[in-house]
TIRO-2110 file (N, C-alpha, C; in Angstrom, 1 decimal):
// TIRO-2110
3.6, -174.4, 26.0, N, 1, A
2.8, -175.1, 27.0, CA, 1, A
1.3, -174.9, 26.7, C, 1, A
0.8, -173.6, 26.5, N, 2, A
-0.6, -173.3, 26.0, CA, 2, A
-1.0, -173.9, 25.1, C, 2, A
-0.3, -174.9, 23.8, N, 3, A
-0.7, -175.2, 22.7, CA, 3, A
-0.6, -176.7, 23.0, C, 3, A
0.1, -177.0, 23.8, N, 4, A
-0.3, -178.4, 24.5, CA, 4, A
-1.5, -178.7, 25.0, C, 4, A
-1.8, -177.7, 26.5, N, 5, A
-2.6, -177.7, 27.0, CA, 5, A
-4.0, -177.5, 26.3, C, 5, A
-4.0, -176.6, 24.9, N, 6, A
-5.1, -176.7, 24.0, CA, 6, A
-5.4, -178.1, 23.1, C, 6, A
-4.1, -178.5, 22.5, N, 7, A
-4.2, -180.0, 22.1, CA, 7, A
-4.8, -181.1, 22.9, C, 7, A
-4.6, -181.0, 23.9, N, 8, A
-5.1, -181.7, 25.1, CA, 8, A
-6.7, -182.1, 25.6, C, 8, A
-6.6, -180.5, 25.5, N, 9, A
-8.5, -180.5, 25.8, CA, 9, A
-9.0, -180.7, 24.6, C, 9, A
-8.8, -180.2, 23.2, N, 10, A
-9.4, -180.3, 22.1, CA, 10, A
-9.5, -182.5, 21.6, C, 10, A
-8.6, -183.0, 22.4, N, 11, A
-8.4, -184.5, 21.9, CA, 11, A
-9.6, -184.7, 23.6, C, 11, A
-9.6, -184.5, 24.6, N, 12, A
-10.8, -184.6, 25.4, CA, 12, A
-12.1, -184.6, 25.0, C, 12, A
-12.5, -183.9, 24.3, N, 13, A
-13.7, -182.8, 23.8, CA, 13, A
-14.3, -184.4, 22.6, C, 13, A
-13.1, -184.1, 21.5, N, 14, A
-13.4, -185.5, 20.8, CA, 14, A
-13.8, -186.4, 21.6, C, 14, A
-12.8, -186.6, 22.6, N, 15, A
-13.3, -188.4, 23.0, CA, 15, A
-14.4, -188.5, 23.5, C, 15, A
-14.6, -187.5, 24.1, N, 16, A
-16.4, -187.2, 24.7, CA, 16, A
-17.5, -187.4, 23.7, C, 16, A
-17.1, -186.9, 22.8, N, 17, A
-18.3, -186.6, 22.0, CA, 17, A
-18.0, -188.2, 21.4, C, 17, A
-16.9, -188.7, 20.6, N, 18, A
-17.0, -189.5, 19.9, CA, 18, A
-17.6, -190.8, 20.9, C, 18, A
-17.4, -191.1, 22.5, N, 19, A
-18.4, -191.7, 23.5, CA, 19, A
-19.7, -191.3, 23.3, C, 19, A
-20.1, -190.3, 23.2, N, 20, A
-21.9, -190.3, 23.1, CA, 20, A
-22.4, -190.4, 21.7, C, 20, A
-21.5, -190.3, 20.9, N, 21, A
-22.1, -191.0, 19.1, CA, 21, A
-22.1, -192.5, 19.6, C, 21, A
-21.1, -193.0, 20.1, N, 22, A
-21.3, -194.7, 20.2, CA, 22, A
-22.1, -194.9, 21.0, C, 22, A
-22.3, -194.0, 22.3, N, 23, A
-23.3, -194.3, 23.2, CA, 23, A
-24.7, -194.8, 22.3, C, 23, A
-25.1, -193.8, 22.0, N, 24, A
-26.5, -193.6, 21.3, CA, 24, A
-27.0, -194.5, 20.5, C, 24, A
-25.4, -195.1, 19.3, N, 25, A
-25.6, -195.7, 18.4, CA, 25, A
-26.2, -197.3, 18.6, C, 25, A
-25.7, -197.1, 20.0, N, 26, A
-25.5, -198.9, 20.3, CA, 26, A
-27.0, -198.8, 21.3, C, 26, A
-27.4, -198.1, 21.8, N, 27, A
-28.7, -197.9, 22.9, CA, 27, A
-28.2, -198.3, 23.9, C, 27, A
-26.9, -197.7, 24.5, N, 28, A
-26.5, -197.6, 25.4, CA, 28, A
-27.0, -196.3, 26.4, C, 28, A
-27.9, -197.2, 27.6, N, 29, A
-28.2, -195.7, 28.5, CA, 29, A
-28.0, -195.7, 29.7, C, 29, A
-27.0, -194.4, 30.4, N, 30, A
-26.9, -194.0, 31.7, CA, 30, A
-28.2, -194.4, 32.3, C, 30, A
-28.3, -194.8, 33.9, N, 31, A
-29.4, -195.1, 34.8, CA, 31, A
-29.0, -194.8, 36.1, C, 31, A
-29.8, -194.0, 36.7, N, 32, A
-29.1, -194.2, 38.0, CA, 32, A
-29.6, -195.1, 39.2, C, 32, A
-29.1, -195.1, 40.6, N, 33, A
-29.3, -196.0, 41.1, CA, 33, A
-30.9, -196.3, 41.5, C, 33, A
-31.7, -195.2, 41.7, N, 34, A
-32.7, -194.8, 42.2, CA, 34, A
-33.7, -195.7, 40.7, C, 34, A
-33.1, -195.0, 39.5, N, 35, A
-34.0, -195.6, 38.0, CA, 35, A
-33.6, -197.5, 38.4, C, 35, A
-32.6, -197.7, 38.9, N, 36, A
-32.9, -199.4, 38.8, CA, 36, A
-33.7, -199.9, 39.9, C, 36, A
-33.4, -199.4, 41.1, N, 37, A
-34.5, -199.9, 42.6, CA, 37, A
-36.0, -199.5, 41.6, C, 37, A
-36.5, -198.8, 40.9, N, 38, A
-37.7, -198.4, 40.9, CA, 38, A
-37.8, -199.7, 39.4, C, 38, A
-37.0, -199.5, 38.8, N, 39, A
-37.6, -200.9, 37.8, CA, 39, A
-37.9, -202.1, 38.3, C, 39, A
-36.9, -202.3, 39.2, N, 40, A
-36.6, -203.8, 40.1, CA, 40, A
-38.2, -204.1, 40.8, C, 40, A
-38.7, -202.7, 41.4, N, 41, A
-39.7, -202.8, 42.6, CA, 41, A
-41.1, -202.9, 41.3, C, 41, A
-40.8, -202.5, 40.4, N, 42, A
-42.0, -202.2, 39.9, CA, 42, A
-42.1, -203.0, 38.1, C, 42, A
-41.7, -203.4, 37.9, N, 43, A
-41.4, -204.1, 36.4, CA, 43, A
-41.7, -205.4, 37.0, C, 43, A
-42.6, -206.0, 35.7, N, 44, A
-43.1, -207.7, 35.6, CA, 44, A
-41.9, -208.5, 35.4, C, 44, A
-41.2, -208.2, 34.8, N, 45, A
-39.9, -209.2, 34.3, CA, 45, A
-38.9, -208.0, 34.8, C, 45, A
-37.8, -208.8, 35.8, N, 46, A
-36.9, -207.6, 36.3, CA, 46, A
-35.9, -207.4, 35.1, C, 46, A
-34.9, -206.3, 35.3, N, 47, A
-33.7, -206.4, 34.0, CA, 47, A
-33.0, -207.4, 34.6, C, 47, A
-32.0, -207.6, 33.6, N, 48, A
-30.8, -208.7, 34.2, CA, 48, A
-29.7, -208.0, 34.5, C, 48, A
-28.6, -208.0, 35.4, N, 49, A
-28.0, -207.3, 36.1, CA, 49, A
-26.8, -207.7, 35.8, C, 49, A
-26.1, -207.3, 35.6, N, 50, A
-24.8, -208.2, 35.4, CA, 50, A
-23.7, -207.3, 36.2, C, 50, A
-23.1, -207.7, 36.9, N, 51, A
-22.1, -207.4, 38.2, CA, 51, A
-20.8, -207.3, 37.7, C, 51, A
-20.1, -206.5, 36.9, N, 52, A
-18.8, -206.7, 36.6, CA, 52, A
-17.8, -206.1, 37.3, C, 52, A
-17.8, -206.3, 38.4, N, 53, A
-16.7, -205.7, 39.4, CA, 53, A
-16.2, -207.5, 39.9, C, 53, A
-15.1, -207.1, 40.7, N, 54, A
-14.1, -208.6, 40.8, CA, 54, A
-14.9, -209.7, 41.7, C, 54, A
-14.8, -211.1, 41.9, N, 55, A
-15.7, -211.7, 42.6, CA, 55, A
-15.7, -211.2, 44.4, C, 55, A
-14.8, -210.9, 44.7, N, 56, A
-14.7, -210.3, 46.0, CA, 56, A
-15.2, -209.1, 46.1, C, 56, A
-15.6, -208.2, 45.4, N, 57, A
-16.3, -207.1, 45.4, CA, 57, A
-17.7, -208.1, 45.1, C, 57, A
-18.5, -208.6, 44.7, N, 58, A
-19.7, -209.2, 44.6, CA, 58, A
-19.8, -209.8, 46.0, C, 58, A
-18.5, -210.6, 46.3, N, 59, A
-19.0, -210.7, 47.3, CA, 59, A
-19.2, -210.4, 48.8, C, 59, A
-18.6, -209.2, 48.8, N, 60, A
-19.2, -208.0, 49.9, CA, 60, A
-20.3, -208.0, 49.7, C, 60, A
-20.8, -207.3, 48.5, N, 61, A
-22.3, -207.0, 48.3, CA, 61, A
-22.3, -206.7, 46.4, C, 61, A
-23.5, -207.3, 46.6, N, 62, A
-24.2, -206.8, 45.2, CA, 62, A
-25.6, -207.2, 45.1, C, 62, A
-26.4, -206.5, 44.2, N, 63, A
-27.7, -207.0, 44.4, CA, 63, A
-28.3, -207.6, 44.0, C, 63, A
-29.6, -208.2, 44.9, N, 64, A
-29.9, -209.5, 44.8, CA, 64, A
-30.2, -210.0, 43.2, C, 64, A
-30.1, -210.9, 42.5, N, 65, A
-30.8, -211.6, 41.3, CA, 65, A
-29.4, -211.1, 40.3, C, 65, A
-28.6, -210.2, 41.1, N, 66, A
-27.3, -209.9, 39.8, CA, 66, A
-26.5, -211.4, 39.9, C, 66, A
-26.1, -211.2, 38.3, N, 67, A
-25.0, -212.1, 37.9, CA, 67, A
-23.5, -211.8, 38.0, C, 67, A
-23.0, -212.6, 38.3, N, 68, A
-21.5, -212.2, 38.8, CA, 68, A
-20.9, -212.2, 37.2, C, 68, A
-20.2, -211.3, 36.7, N, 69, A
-19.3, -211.2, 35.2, CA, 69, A
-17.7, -210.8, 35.8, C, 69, A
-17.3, -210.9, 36.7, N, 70, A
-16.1, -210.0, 36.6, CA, 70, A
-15.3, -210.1, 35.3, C, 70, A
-14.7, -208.6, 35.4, N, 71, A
-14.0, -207.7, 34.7, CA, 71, A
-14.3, -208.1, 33.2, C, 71, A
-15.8, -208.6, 32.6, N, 72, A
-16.1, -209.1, 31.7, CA, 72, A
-16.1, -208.2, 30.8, C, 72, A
-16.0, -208.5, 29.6, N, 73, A
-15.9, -208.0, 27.9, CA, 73, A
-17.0, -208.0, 27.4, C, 73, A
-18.2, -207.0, 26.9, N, 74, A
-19.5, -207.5, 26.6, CA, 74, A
-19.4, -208.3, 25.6, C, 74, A
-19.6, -209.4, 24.9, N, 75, A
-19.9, -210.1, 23.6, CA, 75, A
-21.1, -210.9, 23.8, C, 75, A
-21.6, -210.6, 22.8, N, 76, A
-22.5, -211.6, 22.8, CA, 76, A
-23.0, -212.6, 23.2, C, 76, A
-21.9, -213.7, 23.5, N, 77, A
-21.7, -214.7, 24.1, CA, 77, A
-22.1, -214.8, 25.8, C, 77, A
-21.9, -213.7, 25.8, N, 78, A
-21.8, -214.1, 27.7, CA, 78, A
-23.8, -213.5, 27.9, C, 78, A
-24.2, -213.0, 27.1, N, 79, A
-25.9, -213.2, 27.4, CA, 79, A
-26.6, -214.3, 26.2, C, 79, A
-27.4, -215.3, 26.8, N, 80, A
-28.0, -216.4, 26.0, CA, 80, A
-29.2, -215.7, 25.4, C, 80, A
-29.2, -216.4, 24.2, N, 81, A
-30.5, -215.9, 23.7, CA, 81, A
-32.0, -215.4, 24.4, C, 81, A
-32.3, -216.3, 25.4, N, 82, A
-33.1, -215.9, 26.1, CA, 82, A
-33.1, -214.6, 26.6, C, 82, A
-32.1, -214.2, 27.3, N, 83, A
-31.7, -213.1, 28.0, CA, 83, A
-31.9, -212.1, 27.2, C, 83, A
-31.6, -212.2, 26.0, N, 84, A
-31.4, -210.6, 25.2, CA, 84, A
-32.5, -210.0, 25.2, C, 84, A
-34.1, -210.6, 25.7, N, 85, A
-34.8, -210.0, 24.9, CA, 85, A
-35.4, -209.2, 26.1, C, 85, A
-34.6, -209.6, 27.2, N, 86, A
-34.7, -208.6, 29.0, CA, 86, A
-33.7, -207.1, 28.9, C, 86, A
-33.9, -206.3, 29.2, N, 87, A
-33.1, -205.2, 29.3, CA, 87, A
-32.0, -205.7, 30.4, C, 87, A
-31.1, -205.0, 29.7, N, 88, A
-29.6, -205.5, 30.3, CA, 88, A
-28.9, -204.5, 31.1, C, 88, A
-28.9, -204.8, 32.0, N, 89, A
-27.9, -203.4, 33.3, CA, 89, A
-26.3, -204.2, 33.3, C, 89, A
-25.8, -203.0, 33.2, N, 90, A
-24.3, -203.8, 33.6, CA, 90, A
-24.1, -202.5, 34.8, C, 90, A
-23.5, -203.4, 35.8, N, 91, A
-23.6, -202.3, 37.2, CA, 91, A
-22.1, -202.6, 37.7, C, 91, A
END
């Protein structure tokens, strides 16, 4: 059971790490909620917000100027050229 439970955490540990080599690689960055109200309130061009929770979660609440994506797949496709050149939140 101990050599499991070591197997276990040692395949954890990887996937963690192997997440923040992709993170980084791609310039993917954690933000918290406080880092987007302060961009929102204070940046000339807001980021673009993309909402990927289900449409009934949007629409309870989500915030103002976000785009609705549910349960979206990032590709390319779903931000237009214009958009790319705005910092992109996915919330």
């Amino acid at each position: 059971m101990e050599t499991f439970l070591a197997i276990v955490a040692a395949i954890l540990v990887f996937l963690i790490i192997a997440w923040e080599v992709f993170r980084r690689r791609a310039g993917i960055e954690a933000i918290s909620a406080r880092q987007l109200r302060e961009m929102l309130q204070s940046s000339d061009e807001s980021p673009l917000i993309l909402d990927v929770r289900t449409a009934t979660e949007y629409s309870l609440f989500h915030i103002p100027g976000a785009r609705s994506e549910p349960n979206v797949r990032l590709r390319p496709e779903v931000v237009d050229d214009v958009e790319r050149s705005r910092l992109v939140v996915v919330a």
